[in-house]
Structure formats: C-alpha cells, structure tokens
C-alpha positions in Angstrom: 24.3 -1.5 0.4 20.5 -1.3 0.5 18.3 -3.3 2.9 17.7 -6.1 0.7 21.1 -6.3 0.0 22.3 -6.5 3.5 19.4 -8.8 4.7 20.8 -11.2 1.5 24.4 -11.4 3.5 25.1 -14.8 4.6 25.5 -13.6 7.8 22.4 -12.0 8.4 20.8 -15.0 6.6 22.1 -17.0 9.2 21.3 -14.8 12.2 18.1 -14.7 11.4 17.7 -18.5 10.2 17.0 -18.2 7.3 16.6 -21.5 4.9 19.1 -22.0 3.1 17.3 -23.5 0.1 15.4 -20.0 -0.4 17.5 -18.0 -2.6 16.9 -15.0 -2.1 14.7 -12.3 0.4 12.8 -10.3 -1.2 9.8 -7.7 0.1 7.1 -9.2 -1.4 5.9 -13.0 -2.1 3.9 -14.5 -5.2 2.4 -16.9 -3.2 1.4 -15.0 -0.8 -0.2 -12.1 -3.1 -2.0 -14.8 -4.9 -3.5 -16.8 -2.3 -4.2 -14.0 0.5 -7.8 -14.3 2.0 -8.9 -11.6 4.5 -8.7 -13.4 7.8 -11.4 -12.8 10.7 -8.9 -11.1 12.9 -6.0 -8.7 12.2 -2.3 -9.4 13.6 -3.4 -7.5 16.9 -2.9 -11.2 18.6 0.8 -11.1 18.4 1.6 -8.0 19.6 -0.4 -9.3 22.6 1.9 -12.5 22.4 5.3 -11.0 22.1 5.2 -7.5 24.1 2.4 -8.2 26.8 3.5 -12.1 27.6 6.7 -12.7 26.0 8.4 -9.7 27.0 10.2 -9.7 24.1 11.8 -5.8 22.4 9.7 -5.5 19.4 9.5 -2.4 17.2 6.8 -1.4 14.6 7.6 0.7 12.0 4.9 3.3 9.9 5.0 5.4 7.2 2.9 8.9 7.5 1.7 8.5 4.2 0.7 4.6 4.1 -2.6 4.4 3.1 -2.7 0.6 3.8 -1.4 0.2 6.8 -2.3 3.4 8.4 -0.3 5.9 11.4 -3.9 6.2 12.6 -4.9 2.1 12.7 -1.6 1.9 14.2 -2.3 4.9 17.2 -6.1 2.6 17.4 -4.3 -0.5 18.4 -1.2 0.9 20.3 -4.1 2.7 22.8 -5.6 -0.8 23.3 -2.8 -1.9 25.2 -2.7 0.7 27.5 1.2 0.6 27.9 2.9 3.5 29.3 4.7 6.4 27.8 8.4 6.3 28.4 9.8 8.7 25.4 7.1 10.6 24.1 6.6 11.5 20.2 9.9 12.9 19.2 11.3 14.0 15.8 13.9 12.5 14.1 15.8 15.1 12.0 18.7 14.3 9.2 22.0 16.2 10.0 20.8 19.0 7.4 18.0 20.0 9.5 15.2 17.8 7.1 12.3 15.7 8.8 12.5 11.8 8.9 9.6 10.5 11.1 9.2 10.6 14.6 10.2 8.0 17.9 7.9 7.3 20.8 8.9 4.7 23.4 6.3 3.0 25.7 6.8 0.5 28.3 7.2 -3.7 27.5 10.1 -2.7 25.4 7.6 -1.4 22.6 9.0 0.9 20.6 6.8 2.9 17.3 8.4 4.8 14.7 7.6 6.4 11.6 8.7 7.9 8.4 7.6 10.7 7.4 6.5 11.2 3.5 6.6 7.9 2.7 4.0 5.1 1.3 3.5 1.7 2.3 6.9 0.5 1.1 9.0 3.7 3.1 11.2 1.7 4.9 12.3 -0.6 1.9 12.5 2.4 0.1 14.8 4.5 2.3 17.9 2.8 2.0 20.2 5.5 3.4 18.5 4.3 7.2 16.9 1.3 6.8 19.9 -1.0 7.7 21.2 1.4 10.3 17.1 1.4 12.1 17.9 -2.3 12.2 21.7 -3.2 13.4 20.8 -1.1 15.8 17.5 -2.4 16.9 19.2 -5.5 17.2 22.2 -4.4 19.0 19.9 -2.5 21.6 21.5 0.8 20.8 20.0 4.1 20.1 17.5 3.8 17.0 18.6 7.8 16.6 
C-alpha cells in the first residue's frame, strides 16, 4: 500500500476529517495549480501559530534535492525561531547500510527531516517509508 493509498482508507479519511463528498486525495489540486497567485508572505506565519503558540507536535519534511522548496530555505526559517537543539542532525540509514535522509529534533515538539536524493515530490515518491514516517508521527513513536 502506497501513501495515497493508505491516506484513501476510510479510516484515515475519517481521522483526519476528511469530506466525505471528495472522492479521492490526491497530491496535487487543479484548482489550486490554476488559480495560485504568489502571496506577500510565505507560510512562515503558521509555523509561528502551531509550534511557538499552539504547542502543537508538528513535523516538516525536505527533500535534499528539492529545488522548490529548498533544505537551505528550510535551515533560513528554522534559525528564525531560535528553538533549541534536542537531537542534533542524525542519519537515517536502511537495514542494508544505504542513506535515507537525516532527523534533527529541536524543542516546541518540532521535529525536521529529510530525504536524501529526492525532488520535490520524495516523500510521495518513497512509498516503502512514507506511511510508516506517518503512523508513527501520529502515534508519537520513534520516526526511526
């Protein structure tokens, strides 16, 4: 079962709320790619909004290679915040030794993570630890 698949699941669809006159998830929107109009300010806001006031677990996932949503625009807003370190930058290797990305935890519940050799669809794309990133993200359990 792939991401898309498992998000699909009416179990997950109702976990998550999801309406149930929408059919189907899917990773990208029409609507959205044909009416998107740069806005004045970036998402930065609810990072603010959920980790800094809401207190709410919240994390952000990169690929290495995204060349839209870059690991170094990610680093440029993470400083901002000034949260501390509580895991630093640690590799996340498969059981045959290979590279997946890397972990660091900060303070606020915060918690960045990246793939490594991957574009700007690497999570969607890596199916064999996509869902298992998220059920246990959501259970609170080791991420890896």
């Amino acid at each position: 079962m792939n991401l898309l698949q498992y998000f699909n699941t009416p179990e997950v669809r109702k976990a998550f709320h999801v309406n149930e006159k929408l059919k189907e998830v899917t990773p990208f929107s029409n609507f959205v790619s044909n009416n998107w109009q740069s806005p004045l300010e970036s998402s930065n806001w609810i990072y603010d909004l959920l980790i800094l006031n809401g207190g709410y677990r919240l994390l952000h996932i990169t690929s290495n290679v995204d060349a839209l949503l870059s690991e170094t625009g990610a680093w440029k807003w993470i400083k901002k915040r000034k949260l501390s370190v509580k895991t630093p930058w640690t590799p996340w290797v498969s059981k045959d030794q290979q590279l997946i990305g890397y972990r660091k935890e900060y303070d606020k519940n915060f918690t960045y993570l990246t793939i490594h050799g991957n574009g700007h669809n690497g999570f969607l794309d890596r199916f064999d630890i996509a869902p298992g990133i998220v059920i246990n993200f959501m259970h609170d359990l080791p991420i890896f």
